[in-house]
Jmol script that loads the backbone (N, CA, C; Angstrom):
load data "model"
ATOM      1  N   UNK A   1      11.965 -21.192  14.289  1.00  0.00           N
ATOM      2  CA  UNK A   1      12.709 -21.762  13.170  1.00  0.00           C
ATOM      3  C   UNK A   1      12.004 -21.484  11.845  1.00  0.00           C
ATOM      4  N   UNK A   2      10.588 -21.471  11.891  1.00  0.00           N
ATOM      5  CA  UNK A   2       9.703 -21.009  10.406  1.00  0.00           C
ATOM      6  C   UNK A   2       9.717 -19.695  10.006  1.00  0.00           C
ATOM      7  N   UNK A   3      10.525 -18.731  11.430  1.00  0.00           N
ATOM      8  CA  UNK A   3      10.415 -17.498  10.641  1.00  0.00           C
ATOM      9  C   UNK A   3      11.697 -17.408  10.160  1.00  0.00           C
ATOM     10  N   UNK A   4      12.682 -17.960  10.678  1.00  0.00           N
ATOM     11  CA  UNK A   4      14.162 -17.934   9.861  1.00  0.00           C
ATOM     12  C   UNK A   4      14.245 -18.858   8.503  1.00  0.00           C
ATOM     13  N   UNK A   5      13.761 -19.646   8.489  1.00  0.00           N
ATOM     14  CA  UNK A   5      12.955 -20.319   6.564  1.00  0.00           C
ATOM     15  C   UNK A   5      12.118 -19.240   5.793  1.00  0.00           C
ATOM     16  N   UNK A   6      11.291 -18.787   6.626  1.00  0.00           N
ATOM     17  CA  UNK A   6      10.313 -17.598   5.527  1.00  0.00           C
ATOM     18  C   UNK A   6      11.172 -16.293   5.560  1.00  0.00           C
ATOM     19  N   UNK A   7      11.986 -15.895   6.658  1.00  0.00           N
ATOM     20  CA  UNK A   7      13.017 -14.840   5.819  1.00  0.00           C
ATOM     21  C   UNK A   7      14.010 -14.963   4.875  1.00  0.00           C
ATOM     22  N   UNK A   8      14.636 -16.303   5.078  1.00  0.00           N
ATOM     23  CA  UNK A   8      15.633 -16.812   4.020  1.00  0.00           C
ATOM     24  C   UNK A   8      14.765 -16.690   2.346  1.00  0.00           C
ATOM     25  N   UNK A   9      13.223 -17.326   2.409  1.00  0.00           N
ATOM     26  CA  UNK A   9      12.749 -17.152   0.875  1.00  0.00           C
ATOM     27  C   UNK A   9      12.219 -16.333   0.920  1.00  0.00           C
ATOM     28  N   UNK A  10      12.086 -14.888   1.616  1.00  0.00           N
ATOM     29  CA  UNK A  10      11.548 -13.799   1.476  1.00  0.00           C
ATOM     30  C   UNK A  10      12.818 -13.172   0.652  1.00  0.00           C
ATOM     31  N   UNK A  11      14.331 -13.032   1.050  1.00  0.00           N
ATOM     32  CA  UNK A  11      15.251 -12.662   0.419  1.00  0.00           C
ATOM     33  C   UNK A  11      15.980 -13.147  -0.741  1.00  0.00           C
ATOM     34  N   UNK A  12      15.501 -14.586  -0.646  1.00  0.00           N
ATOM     35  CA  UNK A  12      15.741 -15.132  -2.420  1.00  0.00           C
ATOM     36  C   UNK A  12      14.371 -14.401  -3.130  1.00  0.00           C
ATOM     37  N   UNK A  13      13.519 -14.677  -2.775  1.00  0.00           N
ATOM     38  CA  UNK A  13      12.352 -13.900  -3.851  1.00  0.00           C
ATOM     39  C   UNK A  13      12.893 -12.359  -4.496  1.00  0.00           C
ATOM     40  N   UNK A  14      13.623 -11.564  -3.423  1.00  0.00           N
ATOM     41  CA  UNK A  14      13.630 -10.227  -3.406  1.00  0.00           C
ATOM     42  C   UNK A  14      15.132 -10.263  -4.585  1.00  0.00           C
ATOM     43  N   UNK A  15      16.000 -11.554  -4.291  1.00  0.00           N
ATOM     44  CA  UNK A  15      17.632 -11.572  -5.089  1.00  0.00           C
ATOM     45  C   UNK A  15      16.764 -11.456  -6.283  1.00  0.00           C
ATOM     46  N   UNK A  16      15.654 -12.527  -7.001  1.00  0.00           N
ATOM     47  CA  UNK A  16      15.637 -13.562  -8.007  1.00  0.00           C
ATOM     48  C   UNK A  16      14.611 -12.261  -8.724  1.00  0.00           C
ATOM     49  N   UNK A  17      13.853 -11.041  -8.163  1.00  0.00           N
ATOM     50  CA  UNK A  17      13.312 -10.207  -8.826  1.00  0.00           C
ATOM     51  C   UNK A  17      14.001  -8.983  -9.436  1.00  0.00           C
ATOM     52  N   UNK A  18      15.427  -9.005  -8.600  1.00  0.00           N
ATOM     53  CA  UNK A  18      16.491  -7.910  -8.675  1.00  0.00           C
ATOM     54  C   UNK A  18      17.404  -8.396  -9.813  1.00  0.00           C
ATOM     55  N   UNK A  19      17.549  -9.477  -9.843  1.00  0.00           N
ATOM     56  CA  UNK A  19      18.333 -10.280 -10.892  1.00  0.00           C
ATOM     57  C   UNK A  19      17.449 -10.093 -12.010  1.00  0.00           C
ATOM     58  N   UNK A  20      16.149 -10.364 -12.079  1.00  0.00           N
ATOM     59  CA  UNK A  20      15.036 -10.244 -13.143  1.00  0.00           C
ATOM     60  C   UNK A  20      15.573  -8.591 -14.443  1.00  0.00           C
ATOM     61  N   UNK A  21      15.269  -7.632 -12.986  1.00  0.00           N
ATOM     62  CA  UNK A  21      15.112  -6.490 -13.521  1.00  0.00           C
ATOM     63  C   UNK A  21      16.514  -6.186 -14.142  1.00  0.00           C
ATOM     64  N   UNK A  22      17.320  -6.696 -13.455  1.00  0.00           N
ATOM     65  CA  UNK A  22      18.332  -6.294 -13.925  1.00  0.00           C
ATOM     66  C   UNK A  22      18.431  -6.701 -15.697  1.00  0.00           C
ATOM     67  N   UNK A  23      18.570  -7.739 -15.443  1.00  0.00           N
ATOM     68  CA  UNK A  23      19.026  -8.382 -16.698  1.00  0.00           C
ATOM     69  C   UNK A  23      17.589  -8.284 -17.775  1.00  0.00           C
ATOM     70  N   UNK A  24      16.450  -7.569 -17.641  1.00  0.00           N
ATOM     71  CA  UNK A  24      15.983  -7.337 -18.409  1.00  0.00           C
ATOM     72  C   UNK A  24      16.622  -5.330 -18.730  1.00  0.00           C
ATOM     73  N   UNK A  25      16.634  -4.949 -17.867  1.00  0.00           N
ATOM     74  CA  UNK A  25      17.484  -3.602 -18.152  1.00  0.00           C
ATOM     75  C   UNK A  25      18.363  -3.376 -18.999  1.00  0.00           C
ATOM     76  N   UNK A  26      19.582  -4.165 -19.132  1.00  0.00           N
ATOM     77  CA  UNK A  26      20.622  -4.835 -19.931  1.00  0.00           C
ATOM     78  C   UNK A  26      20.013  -5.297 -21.424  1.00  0.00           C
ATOM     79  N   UNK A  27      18.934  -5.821 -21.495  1.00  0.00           N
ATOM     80  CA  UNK A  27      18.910  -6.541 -23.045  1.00  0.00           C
ATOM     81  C   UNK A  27      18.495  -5.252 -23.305  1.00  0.00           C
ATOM     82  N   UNK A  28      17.527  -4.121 -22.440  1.00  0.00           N
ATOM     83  CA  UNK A  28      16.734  -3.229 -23.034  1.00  0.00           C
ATOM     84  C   UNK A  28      17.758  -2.007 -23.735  1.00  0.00           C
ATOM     85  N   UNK A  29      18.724  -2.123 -22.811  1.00  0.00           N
ATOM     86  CA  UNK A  29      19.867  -1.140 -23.576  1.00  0.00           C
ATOM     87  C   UNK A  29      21.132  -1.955 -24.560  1.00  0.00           C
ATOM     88  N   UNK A  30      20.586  -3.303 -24.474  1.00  0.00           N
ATOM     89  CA  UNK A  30      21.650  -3.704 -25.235  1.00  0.00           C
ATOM     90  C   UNK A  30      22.706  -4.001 -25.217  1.00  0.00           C
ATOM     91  N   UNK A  31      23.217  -4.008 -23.723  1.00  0.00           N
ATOM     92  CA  UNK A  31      24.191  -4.442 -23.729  1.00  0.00           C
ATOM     93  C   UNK A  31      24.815  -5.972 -23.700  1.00  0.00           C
ATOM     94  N   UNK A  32      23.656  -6.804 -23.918  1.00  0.00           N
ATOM     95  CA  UNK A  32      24.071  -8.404 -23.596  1.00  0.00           C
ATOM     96  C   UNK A  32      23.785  -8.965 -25.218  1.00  0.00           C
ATOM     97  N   UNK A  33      23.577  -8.598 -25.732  1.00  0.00           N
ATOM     98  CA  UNK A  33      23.028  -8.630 -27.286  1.00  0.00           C
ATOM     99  C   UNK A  33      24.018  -9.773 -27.734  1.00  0.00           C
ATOM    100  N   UNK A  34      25.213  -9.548 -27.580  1.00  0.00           N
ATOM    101  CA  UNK A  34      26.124 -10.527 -28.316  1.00  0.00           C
ATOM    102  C   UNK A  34      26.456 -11.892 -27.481  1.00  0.00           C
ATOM    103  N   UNK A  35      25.547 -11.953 -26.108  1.00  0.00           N
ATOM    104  CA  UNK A  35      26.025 -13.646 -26.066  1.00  0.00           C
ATOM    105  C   UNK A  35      24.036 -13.908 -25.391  1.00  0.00           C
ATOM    106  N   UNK A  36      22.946 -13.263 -25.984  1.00  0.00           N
ATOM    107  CA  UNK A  36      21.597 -14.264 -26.189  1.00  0.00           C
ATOM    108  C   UNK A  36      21.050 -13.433 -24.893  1.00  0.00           C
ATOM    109  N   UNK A  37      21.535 -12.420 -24.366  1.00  0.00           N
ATOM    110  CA  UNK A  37      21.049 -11.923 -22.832  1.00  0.00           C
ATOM    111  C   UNK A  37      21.765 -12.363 -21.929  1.00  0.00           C
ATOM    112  N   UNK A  38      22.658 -13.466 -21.435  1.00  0.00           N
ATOM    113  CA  UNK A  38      23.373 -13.535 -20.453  1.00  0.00           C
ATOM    114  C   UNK A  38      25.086 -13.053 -20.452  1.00  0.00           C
ATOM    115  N   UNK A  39      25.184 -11.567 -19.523  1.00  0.00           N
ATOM    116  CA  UNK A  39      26.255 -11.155 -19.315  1.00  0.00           C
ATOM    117  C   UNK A  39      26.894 -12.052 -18.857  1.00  0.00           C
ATOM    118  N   UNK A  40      26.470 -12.829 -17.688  1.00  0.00           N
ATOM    119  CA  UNK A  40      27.479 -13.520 -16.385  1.00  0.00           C
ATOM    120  C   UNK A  40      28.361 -14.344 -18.107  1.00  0.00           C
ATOM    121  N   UNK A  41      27.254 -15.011 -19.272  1.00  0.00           N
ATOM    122  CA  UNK A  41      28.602 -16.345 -19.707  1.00  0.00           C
ATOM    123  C   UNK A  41      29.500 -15.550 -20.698  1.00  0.00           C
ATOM    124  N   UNK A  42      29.300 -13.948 -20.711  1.00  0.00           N
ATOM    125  CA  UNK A  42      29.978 -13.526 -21.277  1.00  0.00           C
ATOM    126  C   UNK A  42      30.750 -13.070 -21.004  1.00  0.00           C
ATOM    127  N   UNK A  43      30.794 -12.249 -19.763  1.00  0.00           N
ATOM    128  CA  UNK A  43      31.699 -11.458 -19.105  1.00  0.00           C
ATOM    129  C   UNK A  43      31.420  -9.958 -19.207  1.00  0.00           C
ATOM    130  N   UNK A  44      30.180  -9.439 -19.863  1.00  0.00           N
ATOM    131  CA  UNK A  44      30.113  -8.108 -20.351  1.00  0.00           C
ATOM    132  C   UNK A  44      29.121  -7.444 -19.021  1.00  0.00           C
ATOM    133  N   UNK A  45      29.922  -6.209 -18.601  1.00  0.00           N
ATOM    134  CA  UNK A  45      28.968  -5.793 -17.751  1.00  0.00           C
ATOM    135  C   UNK A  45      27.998  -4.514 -17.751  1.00  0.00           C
TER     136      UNK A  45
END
end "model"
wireframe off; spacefill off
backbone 0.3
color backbone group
């Protein structure tokens, strides 16, 4: 059962660094510029 808990936060760690990069990728080209860095409350992809 502890290895099905440590794979579950092995794959949030891996979402929450992919989400990271992403959305630092995005400010770096600029595309989130007009709502503060977050696409998702804007809708811009």
């Amino acid at each position: 059962m502890k290895y099905v808990i440590y794979a579950l936060v092995a794959a949030l760690a891996v979402w929450a660094v992919w989400y990271v990069v992403r959305t630092i990728r995005r400010q770096l080209r600029g595309q989130c510029s007009g709502c503060s860095g977050d696409c998702s409350r804007c809708g811009k992809k």
